[in-house]
C-alpha positions in Angstrom: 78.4 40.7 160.8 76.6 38.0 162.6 75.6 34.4 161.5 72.0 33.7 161.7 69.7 30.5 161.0 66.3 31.1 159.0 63.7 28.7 159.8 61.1 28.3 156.7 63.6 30.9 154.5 62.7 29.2 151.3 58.7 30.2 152.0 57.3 33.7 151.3 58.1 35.8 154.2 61.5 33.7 154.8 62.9 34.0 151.3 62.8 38.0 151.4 64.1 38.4 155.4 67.0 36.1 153.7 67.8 38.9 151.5 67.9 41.4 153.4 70.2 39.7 156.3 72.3 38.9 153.0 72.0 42.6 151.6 73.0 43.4 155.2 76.3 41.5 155.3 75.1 39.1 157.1 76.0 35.2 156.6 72.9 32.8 156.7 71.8 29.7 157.4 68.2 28.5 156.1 66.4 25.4 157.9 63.1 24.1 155.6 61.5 21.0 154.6 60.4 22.7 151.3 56.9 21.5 151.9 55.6 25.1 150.9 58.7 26.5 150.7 60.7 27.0 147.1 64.6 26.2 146.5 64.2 29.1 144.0 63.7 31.7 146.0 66.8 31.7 147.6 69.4 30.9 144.4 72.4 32.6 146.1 72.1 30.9 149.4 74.2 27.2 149.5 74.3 26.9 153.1 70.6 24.9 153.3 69.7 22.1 155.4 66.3 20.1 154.3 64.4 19.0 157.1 61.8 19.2 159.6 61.7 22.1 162.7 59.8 19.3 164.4 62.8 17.1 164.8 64.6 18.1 167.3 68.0 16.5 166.3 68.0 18.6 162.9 67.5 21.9 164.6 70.1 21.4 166.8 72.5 20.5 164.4 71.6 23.3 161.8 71.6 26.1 165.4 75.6 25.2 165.8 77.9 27.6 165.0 74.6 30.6 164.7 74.7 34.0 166.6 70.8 34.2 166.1 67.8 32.3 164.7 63.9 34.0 163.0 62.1 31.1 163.3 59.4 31.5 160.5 58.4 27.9 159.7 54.9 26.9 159.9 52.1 25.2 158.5 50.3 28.7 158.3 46.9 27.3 156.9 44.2 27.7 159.7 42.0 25.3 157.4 44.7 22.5 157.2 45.4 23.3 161.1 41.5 22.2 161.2 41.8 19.3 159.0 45.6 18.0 160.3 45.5 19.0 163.9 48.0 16.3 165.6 50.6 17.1 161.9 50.1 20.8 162.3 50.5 20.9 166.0 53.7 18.8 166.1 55.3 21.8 163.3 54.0 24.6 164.9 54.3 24.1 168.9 56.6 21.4 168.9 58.8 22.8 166.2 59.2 25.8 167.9 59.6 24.5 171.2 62.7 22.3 169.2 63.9 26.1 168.0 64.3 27.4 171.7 65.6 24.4 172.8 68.5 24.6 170.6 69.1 28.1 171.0 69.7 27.2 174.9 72.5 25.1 173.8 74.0 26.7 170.7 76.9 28.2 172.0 78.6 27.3 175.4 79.2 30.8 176.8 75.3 31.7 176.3 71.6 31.1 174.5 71.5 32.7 171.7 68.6 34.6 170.7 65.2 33.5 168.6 63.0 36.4 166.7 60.0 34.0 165.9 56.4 34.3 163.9 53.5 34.3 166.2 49.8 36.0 165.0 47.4 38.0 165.0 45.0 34.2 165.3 45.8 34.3 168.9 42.8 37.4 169.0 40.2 35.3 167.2 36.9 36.4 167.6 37.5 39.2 169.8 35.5 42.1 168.5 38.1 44.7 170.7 39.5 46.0 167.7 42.1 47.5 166.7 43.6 44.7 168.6 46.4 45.5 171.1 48.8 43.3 172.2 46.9 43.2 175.7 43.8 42.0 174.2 42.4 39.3 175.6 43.6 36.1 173.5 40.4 34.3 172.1 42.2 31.8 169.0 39.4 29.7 167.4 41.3 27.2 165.4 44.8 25.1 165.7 46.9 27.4 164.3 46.0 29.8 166.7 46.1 28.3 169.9 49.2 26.7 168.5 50.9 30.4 167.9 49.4 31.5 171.2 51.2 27.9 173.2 54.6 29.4 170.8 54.5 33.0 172.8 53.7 31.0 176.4 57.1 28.4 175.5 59.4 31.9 174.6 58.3 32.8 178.3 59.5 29.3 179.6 62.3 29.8 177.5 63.4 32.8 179.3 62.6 32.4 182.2 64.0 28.7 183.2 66.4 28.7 180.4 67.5 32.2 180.1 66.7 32.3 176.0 66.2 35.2 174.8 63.3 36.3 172.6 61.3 38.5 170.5 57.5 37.6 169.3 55.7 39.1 166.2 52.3 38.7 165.9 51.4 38.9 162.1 48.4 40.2 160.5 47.9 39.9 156.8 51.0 40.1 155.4 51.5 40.2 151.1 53.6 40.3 148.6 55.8 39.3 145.7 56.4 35.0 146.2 52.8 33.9 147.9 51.7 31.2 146.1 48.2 32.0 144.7 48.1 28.6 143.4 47.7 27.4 147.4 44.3 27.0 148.4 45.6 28.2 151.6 47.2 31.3 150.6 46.3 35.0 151.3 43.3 36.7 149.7 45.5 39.4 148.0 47.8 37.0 146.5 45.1 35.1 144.8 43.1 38.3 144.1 45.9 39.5 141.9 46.1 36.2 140.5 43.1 36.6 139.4 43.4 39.9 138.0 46.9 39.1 136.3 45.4 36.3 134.8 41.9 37.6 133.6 40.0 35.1 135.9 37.4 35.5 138.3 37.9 35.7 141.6 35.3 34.6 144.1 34.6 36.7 147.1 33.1 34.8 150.3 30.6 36.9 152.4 29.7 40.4 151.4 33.2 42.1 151.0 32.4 44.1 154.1 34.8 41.9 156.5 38.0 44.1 157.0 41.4 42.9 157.6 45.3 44.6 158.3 47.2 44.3 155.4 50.6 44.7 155.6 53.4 44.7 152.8 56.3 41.8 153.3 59.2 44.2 153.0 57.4 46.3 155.7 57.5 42.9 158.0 61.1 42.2 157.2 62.1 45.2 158.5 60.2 44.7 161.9 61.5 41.2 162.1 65.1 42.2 161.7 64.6 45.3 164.4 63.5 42.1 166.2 67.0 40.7 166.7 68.3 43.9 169.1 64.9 43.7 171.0 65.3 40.1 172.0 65.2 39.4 175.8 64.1 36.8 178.6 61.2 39.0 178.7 59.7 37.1 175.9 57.8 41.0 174.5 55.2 40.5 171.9 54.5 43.0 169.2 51.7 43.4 166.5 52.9 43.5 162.8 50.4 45.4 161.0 49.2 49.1 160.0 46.2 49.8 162.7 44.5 50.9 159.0 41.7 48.1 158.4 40.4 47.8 154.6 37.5 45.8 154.0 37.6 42.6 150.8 35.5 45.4 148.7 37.9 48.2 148.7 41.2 46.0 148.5 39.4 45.0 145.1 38.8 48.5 144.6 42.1 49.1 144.9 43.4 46.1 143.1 41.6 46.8 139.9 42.8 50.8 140.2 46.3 49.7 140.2 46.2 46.7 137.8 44.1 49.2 135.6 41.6 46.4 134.8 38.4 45.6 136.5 38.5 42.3 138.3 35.7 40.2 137.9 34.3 38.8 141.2 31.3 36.1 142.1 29.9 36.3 145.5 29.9 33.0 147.5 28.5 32.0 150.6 30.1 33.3 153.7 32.7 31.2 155.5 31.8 29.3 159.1 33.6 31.0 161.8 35.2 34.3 159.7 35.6 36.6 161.8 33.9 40.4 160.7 36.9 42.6 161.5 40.4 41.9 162.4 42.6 44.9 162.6 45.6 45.4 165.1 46.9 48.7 167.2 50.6 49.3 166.1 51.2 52.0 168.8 53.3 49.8 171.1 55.2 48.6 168.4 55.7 51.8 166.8 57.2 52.9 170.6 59.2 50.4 170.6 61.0 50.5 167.1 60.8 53.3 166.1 58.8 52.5 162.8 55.7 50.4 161.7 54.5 49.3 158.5 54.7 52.3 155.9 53.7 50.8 152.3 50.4 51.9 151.2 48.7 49.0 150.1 48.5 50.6 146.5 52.2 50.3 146.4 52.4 47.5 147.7 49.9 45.5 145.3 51.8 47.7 142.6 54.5 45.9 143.5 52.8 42.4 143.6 51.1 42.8 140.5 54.3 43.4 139.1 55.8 40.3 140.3 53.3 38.5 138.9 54.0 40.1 135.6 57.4 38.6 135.9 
């Protein structure tokens, strides 16, 4: 069994990948500032170290002694990456530049290897869809050019350091723990908020925009896979279904499974969203051996029960 470091493990996707490492055998290590992130997630892990993936000093220290590090910590709001562009940029390019670093120098017989978060934001407005990971690379905000400076660094790190890596480019992932009290979290986690809860949720646009939704446990299990892939060839792989739904049918769907209707108002469009964002999963798919295999009515079965407590 190995020793790995989670970066961000007390967040959403971190806190379930820390489960399964743990329900693997698998000691762990978790690295957060708990600035999204909650202690409660994670009640059977002690081995935690609060602090920031931007400074470099922590990361080093908390990479000692690791056979491995997912680097999942982020500011992953593209509207705060707007409004805090200097804070968001020093967590999110500098923080994982910090993470490779230290991998270079864990151990003295070898780097040891990084599994990090990029995204699908690197696409932006490219209409190509479904998006492969040879589309061109159009991000519109921050947080995407940030996630697409991440993937060019895990080259560097390879290449001149010998680090190797394995990229995931998210699309939009759900699932028991997102906070729908964030005003910067996913649509489906404060849809079924809203549905839990009796409230109406406001939809922005028409509901015809479709997205790639994929289930958290589905991602974990890619992430993981991750590990044996890693190399100094820095590879890149979507994380989604290559099955769009549009805002109207998720709703759809949402109130089927809740077996309520949820009550929506339609608000003006947002600047800059982009009409259809979907990925291809077929080099992924090649390459593990799986891809995301939740149906997103089980999977909001399974959020809505979370919420239920």
């Amino acid at each position: 069994m190995a020793a790995y470091l989670v970066t961000g493990g007390c967040g959403f996707i971190g806190s379930h990948l820390v489960d399964a490492l743990r329900a693997d055998g698998h000691s762990v290590r978790i690295l957060d500032d708990l600035s999204t992130g909650k202690r409660e997630n994670v009640p059977a892990v002690d081995d935690i170290v609060i602090g920031d993936v931007a400074d470099a000093a922590i990361v080093k220290q908390a990479m000692v002694g690791m056979d491995g590090c997912f680097h999942l910590a982020a500011i992953a709001s593209v509207q705060r990456s707007n409004e805090e562009w200097a804070l968001t940029h020093r967590v999110n390019l500098t923080g994982a530049v910090n993470v490779f670093d230290a991998a270079r120098t864990a151990k003295d017989d070898a780097a040891v290897p990084v599994v990090y978060a990029s995204s699908a934001a690197v696409y932006g407005d490219n209409p190509a869809v479904p998006l492969g990971e040879d589309a061109e690379k159009r991000p519109l905000t921050a947080y995407g050019a940030d996630k697409l400076g991440c993937e060019q660094h895990a080259r560097v790190a390879g290449n001149v350091y010998g680090v190797p890596t394995t990229g995931f480019r998210f699309f939009n992932i759900y699932g028991p723990r997102q906070d729908p009290g964030s005003p910067y979290s996913g649509v489906i986690s404060i849809f079924a908020d809203r549905l839990a809860s009796g409230q109406t949720a406001t939809l922005h646009g028409d509901g015809g925009q479709r997205r790639d939704f994929v289930y958290v446990g589905d991602c974990v299990r890619l992430v993981m896979a991750g590990m044996e892939k890693a190399s100094t060839a820095a590879e890149v792989f979507n994380v989604c279904t290559g099955t769009p739904s549009s805002l109207l049918d998720l709703i759809a769907t949402l109130a089927d499974t809740g077996g309520k209707d949820l009550s929506v108002e339609h608000g003006p469009a947002r600047i800059g969203d982009i009409r259809d964002s979907f990925g291809d999963a077929a080099k992924t798919t090649a390459a593990f051996g799986m891809t995301a295999q939740t149906s997103l009515r089980d999977g909001l079965a399974s959020t809505l029960r979370s919420l239920a407590g």
